[in-house]
BARONU-641472 format. One record per residue: residue number from 1; residue in three letters; chain; x, y negated, z of N, C-alpha, C in turn. Coordinates in Angstrom, 1 decimal, decimal comma. Layout:
+-----+------+------+--------+--------+--------+--------+---------+--------+--------+--------+--------+
: pos : code : unit :  neast : nnorth :    nup : caeast : canorth :   caup :  ceast : cnorth :    cup :
+-----+------+------+--------+--------+--------+--------+---------+--------+--------+--------+--------+
: NUM :  ala :    A :      X :      Y :      Z :      X :       Y :      Z :      X :      Y :      Z :
...
+-----+------+------+--------+--------+--------+--------+---------+--------+--------+--------+--------+
This chain:
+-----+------+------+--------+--------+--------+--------+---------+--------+--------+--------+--------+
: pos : code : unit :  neast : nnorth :    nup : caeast : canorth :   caup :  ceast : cnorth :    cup :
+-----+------+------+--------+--------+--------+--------+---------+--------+--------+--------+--------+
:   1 :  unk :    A :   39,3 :  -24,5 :   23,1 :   38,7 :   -23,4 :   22,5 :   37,7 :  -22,7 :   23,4 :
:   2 :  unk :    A :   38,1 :  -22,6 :   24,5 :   37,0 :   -22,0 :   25,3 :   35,6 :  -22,8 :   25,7 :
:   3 :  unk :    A :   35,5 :  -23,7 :   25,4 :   34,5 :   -24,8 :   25,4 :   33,8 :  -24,1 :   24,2 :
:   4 :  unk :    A :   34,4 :  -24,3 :   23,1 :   33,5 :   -24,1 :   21,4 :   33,3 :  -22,7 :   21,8 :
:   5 :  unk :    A :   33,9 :  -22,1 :   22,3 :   33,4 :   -20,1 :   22,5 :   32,4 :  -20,6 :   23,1 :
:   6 :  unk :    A :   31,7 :  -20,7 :   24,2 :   31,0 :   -20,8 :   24,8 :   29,7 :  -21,7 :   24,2 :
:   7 :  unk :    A :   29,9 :  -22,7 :   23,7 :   29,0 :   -23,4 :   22,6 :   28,4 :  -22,3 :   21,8 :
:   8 :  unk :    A :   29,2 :  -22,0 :   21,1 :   29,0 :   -21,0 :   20,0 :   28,0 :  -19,4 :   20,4 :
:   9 :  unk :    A :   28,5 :  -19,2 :   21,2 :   27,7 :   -18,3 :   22,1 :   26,4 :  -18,3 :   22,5 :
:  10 :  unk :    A :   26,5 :  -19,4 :   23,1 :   24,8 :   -20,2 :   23,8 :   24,2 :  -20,1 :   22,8 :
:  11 :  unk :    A :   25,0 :  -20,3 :   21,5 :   23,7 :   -21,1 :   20,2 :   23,6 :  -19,2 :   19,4 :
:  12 :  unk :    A :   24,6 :  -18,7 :   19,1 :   24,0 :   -17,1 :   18,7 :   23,0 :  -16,7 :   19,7 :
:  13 :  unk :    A :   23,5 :  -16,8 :   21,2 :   21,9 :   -15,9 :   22,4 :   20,7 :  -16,9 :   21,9 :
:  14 :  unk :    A :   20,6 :  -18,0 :   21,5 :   19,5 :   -18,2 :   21,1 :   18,4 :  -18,0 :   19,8 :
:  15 :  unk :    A :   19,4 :  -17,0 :   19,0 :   18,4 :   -16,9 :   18,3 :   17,8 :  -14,8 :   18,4 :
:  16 :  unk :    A :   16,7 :  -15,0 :   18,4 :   15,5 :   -13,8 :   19,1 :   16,6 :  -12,7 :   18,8 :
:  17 :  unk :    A :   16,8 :  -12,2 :   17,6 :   17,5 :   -10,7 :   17,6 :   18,7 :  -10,8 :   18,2 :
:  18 :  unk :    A :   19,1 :  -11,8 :   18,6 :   20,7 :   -11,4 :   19,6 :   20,4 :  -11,8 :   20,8 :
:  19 :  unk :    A :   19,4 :  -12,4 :   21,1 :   19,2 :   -12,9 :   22,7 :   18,4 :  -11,4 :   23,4 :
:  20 :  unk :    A :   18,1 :  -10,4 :   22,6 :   17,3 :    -9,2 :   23,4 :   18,4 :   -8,1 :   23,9 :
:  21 :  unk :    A :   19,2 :   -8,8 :   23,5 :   20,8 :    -7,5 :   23,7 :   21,5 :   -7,9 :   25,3 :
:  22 :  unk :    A :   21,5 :   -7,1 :   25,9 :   21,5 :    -7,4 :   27,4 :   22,5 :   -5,2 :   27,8 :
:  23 :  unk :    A :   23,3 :   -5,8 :   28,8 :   23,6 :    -4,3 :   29,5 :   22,9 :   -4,2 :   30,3 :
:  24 :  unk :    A :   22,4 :   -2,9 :   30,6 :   21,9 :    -2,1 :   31,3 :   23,0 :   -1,9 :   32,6 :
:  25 :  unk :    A :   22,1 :   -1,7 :   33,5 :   22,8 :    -0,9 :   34,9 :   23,9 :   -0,4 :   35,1 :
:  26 :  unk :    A :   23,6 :    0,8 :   34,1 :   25,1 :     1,8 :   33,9 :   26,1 :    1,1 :   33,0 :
:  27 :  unk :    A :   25,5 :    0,3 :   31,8 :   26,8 :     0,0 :   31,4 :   27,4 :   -1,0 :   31,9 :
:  28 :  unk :    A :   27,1 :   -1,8 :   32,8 :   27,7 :    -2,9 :   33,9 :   28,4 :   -2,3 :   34,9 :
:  29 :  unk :    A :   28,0 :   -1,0 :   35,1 :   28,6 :     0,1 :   36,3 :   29,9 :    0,8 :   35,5 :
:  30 :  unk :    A :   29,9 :    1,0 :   34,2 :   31,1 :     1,2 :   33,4 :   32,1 :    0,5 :   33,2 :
:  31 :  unk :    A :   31,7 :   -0,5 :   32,9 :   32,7 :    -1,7 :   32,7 :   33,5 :   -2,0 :   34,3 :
:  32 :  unk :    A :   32,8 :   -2,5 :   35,5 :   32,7 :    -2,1 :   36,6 :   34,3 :   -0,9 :   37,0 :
:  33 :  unk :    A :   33,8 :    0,0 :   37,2 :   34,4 :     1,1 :   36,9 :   35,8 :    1,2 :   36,0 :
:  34 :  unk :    A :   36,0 :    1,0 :   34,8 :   36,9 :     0,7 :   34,1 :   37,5 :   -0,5 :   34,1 :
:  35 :  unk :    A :   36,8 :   -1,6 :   34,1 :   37,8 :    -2,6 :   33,9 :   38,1 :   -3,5 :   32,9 :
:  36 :  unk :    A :   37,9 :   -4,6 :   33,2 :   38,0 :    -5,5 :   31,7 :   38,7 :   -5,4 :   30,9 :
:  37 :  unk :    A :   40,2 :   -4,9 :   31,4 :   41,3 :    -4,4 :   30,3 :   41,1 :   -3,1 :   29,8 :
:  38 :  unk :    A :   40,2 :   -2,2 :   30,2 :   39,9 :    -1,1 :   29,3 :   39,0 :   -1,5 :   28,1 :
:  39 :  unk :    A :   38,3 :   -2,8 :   28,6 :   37,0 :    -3,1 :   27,7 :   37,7 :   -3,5 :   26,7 :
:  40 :  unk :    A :   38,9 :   -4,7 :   26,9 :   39,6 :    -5,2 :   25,7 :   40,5 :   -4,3 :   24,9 :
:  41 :  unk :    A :   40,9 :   -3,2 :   25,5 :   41,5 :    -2,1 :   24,2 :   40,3 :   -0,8 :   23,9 :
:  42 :  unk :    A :   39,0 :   -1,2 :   24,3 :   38,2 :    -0,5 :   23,3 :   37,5 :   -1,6 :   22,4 :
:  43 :  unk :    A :   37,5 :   -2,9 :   22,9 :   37,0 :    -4,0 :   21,6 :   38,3 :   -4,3 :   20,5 :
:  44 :  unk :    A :   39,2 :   -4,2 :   21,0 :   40,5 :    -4,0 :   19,6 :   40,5 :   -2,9 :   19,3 :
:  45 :  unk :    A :   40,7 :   -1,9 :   19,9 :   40,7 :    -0,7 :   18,7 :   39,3 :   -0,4 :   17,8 :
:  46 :  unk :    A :   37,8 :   -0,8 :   18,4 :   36,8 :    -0,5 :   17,6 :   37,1 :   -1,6 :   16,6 :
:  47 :  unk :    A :   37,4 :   -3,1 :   17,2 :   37,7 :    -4,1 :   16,0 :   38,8 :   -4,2 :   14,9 :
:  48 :  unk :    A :   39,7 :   -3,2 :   15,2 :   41,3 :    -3,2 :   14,5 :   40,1 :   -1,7 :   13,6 :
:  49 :  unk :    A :   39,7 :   -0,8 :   13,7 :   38,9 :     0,3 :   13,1 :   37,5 :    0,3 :   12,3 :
:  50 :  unk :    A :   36,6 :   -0,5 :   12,7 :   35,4 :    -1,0 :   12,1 :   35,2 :   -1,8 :   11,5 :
:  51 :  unk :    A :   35,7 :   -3,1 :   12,1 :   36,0 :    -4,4 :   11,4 :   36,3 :   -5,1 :   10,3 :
:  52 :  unk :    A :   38,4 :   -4,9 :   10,9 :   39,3 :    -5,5 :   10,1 :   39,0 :   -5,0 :    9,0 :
:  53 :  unk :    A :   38,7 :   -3,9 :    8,3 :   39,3 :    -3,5 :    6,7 :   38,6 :   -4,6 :    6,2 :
:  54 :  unk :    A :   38,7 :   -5,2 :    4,7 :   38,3 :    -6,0 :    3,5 :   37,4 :   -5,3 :    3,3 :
:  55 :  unk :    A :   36,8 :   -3,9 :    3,4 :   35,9 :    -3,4 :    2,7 :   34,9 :   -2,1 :    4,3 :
:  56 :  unk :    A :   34,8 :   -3,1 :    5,2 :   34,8 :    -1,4 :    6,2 :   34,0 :   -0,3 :    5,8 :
:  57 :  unk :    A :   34,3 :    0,9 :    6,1 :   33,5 :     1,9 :    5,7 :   31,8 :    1,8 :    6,5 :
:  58 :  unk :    A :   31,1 :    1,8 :    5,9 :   29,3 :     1,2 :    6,0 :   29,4 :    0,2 :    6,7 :
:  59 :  unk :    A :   30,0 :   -0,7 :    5,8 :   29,8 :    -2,1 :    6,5 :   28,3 :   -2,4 :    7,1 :
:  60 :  unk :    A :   27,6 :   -2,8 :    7,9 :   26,6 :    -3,1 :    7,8 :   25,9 :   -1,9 :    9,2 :
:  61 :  unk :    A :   26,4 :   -1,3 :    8,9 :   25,8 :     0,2 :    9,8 :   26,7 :    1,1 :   11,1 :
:  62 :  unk :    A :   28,0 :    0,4 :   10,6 :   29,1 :     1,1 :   11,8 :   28,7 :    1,0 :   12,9 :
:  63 :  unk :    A :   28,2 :   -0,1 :   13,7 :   28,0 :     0,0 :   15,2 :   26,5 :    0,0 :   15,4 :
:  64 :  unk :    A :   26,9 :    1,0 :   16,4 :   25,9 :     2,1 :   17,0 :   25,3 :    0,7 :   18,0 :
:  65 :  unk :    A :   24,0 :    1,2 :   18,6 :   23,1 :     0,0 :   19,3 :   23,4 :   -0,2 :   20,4 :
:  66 :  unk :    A :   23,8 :    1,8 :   20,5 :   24,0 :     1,6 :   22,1 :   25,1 :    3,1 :   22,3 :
:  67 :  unk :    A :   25,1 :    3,5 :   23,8 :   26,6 :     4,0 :   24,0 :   28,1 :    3,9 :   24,3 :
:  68 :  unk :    A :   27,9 :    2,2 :   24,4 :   29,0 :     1,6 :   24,8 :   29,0 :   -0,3 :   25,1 :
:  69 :  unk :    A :   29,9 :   -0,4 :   26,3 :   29,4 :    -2,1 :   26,2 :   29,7 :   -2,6 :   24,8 :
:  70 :  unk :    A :   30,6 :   -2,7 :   24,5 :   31,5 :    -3,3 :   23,6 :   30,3 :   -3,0 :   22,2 :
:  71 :  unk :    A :   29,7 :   -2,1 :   22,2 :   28,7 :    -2,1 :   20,9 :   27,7 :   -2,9 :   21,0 :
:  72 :  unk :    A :   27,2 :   -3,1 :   22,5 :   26,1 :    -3,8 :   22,6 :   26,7 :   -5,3 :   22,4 :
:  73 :  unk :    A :   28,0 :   -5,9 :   23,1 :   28,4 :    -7,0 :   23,0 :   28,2 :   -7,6 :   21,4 :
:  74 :  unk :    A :   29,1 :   -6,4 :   20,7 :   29,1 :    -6,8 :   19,2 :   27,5 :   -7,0 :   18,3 :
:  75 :  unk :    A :   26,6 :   -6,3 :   19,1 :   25,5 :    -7,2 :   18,6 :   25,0 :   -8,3 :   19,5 :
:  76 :  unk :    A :   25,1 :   -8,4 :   20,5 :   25,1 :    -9,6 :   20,9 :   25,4 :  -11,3 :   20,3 :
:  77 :  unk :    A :   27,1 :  -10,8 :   20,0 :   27,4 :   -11,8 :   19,5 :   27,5 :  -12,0 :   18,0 :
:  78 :  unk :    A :   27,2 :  -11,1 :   17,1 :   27,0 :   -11,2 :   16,0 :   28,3 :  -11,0 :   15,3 :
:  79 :  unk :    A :   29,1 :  -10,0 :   16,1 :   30,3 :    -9,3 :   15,6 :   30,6 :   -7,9 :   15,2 :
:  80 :  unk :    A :   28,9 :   -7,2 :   14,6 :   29,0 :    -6,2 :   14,6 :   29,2 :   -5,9 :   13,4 :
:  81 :  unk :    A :   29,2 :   -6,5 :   12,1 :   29,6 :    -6,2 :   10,6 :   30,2 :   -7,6 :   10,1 :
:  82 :  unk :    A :   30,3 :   -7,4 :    9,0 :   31,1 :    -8,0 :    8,3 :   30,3 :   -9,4 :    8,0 :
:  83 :  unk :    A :   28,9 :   -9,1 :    7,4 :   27,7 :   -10,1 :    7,1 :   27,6 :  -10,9 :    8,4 :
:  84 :  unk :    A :   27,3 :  -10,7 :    9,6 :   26,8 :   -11,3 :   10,8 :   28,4 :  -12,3 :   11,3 :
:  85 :  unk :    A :   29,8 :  -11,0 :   10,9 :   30,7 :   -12,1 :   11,0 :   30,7 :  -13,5 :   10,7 :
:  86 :  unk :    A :   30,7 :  -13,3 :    9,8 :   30,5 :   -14,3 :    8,1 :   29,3 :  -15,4 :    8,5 :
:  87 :  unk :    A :   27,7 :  -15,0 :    9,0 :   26,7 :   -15,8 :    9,3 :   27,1 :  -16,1 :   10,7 :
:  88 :  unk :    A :   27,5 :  -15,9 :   11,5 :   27,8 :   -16,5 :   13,3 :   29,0 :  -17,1 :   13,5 :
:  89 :  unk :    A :   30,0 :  -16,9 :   12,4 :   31,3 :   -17,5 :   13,3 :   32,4 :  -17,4 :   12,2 :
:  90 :  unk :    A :   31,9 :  -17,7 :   10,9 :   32,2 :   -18,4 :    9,7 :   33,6 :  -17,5 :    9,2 :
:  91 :  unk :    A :   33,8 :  -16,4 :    9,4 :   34,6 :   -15,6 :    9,0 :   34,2 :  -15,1 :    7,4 :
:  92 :  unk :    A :   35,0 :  -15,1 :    6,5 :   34,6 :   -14,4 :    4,9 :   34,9 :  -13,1 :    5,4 :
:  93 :  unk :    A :   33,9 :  -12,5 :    4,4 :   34,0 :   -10,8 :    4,2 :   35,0 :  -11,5 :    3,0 :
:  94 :  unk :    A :   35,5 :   -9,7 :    2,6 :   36,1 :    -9,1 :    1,7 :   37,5 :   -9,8 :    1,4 :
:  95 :  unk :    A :   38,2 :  -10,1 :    2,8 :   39,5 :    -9,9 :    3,1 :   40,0 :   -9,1 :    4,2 :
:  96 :  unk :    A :   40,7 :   -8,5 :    4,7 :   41,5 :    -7,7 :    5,7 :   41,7 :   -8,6 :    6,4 :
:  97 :  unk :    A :   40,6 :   -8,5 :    8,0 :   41,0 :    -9,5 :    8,8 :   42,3 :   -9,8 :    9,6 :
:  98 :  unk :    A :   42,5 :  -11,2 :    9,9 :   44,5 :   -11,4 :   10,5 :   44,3 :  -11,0 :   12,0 :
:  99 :  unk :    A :   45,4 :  -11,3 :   12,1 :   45,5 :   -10,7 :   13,7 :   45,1 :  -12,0 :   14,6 :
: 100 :  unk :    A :   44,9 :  -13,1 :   14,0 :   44,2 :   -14,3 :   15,1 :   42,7 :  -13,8 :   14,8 :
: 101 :  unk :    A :   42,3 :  -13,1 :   13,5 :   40,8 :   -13,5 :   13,5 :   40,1 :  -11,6 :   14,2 :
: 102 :  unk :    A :   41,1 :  -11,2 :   14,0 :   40,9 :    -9,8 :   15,1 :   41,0 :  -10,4 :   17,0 :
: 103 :  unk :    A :   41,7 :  -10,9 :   17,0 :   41,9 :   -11,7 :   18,4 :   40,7 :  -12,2 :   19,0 :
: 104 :  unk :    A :   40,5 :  -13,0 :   17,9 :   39,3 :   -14,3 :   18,1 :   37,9 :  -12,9 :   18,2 :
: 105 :  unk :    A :   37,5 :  -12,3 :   17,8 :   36,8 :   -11,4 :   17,8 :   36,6 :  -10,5 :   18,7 :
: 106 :  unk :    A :   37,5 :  -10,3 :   19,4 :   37,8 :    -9,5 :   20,8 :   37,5 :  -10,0 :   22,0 :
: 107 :  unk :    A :   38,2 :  -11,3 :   21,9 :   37,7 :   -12,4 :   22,8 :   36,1 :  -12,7 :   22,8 :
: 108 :  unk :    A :   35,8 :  -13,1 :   21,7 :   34,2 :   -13,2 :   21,6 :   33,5 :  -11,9 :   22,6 :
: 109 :  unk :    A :   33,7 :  -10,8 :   21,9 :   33,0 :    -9,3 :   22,5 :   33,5 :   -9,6 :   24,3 :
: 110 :  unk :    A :   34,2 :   -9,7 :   24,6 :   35,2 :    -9,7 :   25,9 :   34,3 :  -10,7 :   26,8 :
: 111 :  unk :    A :   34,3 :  -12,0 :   26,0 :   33,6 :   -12,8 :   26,8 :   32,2 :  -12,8 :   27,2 :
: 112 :  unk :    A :   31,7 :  -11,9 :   26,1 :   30,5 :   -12,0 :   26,5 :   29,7 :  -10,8 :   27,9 :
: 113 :  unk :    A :   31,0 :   -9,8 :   27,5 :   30,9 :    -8,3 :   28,3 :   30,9 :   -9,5 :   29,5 :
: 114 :  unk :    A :   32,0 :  -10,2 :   30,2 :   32,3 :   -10,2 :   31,3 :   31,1 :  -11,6 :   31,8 :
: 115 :  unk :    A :   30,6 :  -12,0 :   30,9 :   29,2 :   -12,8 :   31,4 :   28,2 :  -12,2 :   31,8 :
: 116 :  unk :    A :   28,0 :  -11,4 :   31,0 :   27,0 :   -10,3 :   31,2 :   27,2 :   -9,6 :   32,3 :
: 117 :  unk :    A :   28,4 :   -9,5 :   33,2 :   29,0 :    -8,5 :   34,0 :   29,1 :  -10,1 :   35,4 :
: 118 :  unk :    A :   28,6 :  -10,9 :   35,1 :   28,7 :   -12,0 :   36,7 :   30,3 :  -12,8 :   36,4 :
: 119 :  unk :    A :   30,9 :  -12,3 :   35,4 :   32,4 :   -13,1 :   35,8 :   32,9 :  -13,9 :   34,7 :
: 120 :  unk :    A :   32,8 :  -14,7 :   34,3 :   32,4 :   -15,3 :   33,1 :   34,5 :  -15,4 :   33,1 :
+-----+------+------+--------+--------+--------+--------+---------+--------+--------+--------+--------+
């Protein structure tokens, strides 16, 4: 699996609107600071909150661009709505996501924070 994450990854940073999403200074100094295990219970709880519902409230609009790694990750990797789910990493809208595909989602965001952060 970690092989296809990383495949899968390469091939989303390569197309132009997700390849321009990069942290900044301070948010590498946050994560930094906090700690990958803080990063992974703010990418499950924003993912268990924004995400999972079947129907999320403004699908499409929930994540902010910026103000957090974990927001920038999710555009990064094309886990920031429901649609980009569904076009990057073959997830259907308009079911209540399971707890492997909330996982698998977290991991994505997770992996990419800590690439972006030198520690893959």
């Amino acid at each position: 699996m970690p092989d296809e994450l990383d495949q899968r990854l390469a091939r989303i940073a390569r197309t132009p609107f997700r390849a321009k999403f990069h942290l900044r200074a301070h948010e590498r100094v946050s994560v930094e600071e906090r700690g990958m295990g803080i990063m992974r219970t703010h990418a499950r709880d924003l993912v268990f909150k924004r995400l999972a519902p079947a129907s999320p409230y403004r699908d499409g609009k929930q994540t902010p661009y910026r103000g957090h790694p974990v927001f920038i990750a999710q555009h990064a990797t094309g886990t920031c709505c429901r649609s980009c789910l569904q076009r990057c990493h073959d997830i259907p809208k308009g079911h209540e996501l399971t707890r492997d595909e909330q996982a698998y989602v977290v991991e994505v965001i997770c992996r990419w924070i800590g690439t972006e952060c030198g520690h893959p």
